[in-house]
C-alpha positions in Angstrom: -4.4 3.7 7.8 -1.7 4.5 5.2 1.8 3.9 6.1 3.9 7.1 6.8 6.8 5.8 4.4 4.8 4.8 1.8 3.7 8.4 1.5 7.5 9.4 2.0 8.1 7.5 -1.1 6.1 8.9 -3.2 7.0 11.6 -5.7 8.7 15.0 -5.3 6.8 17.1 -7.2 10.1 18.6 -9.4 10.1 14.6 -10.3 6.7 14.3 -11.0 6.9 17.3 -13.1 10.7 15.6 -14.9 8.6 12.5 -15.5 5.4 14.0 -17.5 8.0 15.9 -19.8 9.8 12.3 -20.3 6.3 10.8 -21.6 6.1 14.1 -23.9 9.3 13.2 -25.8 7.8 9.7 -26.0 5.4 11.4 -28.2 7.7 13.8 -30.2 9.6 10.4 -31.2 6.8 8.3 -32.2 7.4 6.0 -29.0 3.9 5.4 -28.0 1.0 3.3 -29.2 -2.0 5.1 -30.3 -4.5 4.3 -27.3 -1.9 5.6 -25.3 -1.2 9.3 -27.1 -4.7 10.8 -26.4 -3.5 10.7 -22.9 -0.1 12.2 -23.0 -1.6 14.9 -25.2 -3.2 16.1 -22.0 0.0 16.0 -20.1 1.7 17.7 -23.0 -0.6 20.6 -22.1 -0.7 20.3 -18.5 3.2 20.6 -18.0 2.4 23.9 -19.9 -0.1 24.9 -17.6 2.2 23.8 -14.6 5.0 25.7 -15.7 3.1 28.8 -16.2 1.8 28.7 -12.9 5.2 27.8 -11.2 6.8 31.1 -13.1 3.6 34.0 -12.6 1.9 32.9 -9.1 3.4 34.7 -5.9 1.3 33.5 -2.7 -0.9 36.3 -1.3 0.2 37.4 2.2 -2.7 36.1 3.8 -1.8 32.6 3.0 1.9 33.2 3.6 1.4 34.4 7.3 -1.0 31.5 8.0 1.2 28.5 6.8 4.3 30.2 8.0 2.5 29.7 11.4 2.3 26.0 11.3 4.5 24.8 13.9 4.2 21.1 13.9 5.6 18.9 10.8 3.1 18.4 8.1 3.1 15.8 5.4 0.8 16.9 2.5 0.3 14.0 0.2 -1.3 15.1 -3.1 -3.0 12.0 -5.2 -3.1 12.7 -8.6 -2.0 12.0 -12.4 -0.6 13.7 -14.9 -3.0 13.9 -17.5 -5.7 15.1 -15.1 -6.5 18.6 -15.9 -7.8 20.2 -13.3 -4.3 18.8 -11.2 -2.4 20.9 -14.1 -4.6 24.0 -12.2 -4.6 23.3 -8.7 -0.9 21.3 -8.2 1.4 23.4 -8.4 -0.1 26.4 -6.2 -0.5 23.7 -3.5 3.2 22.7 -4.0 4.4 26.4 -4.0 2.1 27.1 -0.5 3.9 24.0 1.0 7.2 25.6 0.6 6.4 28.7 2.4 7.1 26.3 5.8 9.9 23.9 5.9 7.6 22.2 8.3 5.7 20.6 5.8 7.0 17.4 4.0 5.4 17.5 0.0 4.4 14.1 -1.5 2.6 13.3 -4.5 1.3 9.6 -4.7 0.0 8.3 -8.5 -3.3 7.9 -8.5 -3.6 4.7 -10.8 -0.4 2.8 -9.2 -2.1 3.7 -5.5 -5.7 2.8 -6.1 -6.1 1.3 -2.4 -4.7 4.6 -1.0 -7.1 6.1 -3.4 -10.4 4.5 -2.2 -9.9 5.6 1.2 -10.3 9.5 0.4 -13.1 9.2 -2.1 -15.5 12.4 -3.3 -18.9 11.4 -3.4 -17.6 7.6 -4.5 -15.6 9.0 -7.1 -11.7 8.5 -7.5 -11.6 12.5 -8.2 -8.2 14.1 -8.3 -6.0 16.3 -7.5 -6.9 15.0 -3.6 -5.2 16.8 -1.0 -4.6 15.2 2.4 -2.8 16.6 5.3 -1.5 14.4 8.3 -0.1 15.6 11.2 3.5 14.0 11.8 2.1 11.0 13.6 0.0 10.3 10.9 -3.5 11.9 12.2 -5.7 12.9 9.4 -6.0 17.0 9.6 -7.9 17.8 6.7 -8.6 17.1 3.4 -8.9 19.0 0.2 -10.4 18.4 -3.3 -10.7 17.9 -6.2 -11.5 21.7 -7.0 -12.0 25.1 -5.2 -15.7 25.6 -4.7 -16.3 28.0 -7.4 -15.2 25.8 -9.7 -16.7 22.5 -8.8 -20.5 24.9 -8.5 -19.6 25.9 -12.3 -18.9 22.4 -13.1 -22.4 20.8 -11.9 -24.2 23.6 -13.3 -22.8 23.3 -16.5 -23.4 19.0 -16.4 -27.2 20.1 -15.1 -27.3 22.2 -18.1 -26.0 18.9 -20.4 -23.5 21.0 -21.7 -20.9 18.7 -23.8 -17.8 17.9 -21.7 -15.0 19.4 -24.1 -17.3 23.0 -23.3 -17.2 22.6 -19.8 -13.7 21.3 -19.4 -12.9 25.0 -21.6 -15.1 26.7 -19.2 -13.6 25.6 -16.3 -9.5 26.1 -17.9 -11.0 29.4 -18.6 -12.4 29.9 -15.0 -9.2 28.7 -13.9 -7.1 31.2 -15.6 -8.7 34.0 -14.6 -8.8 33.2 -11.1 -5.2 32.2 -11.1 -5.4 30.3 -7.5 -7.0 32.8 -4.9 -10.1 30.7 -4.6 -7.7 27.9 -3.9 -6.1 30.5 -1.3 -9.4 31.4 0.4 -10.2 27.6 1.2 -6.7 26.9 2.2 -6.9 29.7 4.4 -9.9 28.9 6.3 -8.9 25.2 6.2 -5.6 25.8 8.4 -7.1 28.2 10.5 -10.1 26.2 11.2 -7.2 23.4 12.1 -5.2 26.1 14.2 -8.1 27.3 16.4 -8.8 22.7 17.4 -5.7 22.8 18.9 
C-alpha cells in the first residue's frame, strides 16, 4: 500500500516538464558526461513531442462528458521518466484529460527514484512505463493503465515476433503514434471510467 502523500509529492507535471528542459541545457553547455548524453538526447526529443501534443490535442467530447462526470476526488499517479518514449506519446494527453475535472489530483512519480512503488504495478514482470494508476480518495485502487494503448502494444509484439531491429520499431511505433494523435488512448480511457462508473 502506497502512502497518499508520498504520491502527493510527487511531480506536477508543468514541473516534470521544467525539469527535462533543465537537463537539455545540460547538454547545450557541455555539462554532462558521455554515458549520460545518449539519455538526455531522448528527452531532448520527447519535450518536443510533449509540447506538440500539449499545443494540437483538444479532448474528444466523448471523453470530456465522461471524466467531467466523475464525482468523487481522484488521484492519478503516472510513473514514468523522461527519456521514455512512449511517455513523450501518451503523458501529456493523460495530463490534459485530468484537467477536464478539478476532481482529480495529477501526480507523476519518477520511475528510477520510486522503484518500490514501481514493483507493485508491474506489466508482465516488467518495470514498463508510462504506468497509469487511479486511486479513489481513500486510496482504493480503481484501475490501472499502461504502458501503451492496445493498438500500439499489438504492433509492438508483432514487429519483436517479426525480429524487426528495435530503432525500426521504436519509428514504427512514433509513427503509429502520430497518426493516431491519442484517440486510441481515448477509447480505452473511456471504457475504463465507465466500466468504473457502472461498479458503483
Amino acid at each position: 500500500m502506497i502512502e497518499k502523500d508520498r504520491i502527493m509529492s510527487g511531480l506536477l507535471f508543468e514541473n516534470f516538464l521544467k525539469e527535462a528542459e533543465k537537463k537539455i541545457t545540460l547538454i547545450e553547455e557541455e555539462k554532462v558526461k558521455t554515458s549520460s548524453q545518449s539519455l538526455l538526447k531522448y528527452t531532448q526529443l520527447n519535450v518536443q513531442r510533449m509540447k506538440r501534443i500539449l499545443k494540437t490535442y483538444t479532448p474528444s467530447t466523448e471523453i470530456s462528458e465522461v471524466v467531467s462526470d466523475i464525482s468523487g476526488k481522484q488521484i492519478w499517479m503516472v510513473i514514468t521518466e523522461d527519456w521514455c518514449g512512449d511517455s513523450a506519446q501518451n503523458l501529456p494527453y493523460i495530463y490534459l484529460i485530468s484537467r477536464l475535472n478539478s476532481n482529480i489530483v495529477f501526480r507523476i512519480i519518477e520511475r528510477d527514484k520510486n522503484q518500490d512503488i514501481m514493483d507493485l504495478y508491474l506489466t508482465k514482470g516488467g518495470r514498463s512505463i508510462p504506468k497509469l494508476v487511479v486511486f479513489d480518495d481513500n486510496m482504493n485502487e480503481l484501475f490501472q493503465w499502461g504502458a501503451r494503448p492496445k493498438e500500439a502494444q499489438d504492433l509492438f509484439t508483432k514487429m519483436k515476433s517479426e525480429e524487426i531491429e528495435k530503432e525500426k520499431i521504436v519509428e514504427q511505433l512514433h509513427l503509429w503514434y502520430g497518426r493516431n494523435r491519442g484517440k486510441a488512448l481515448e477509447s480505452e480511457f473511456v471504457e475504463l471510467l465507465k466500466i468504473k462508473a457502472a461498479q458503483k
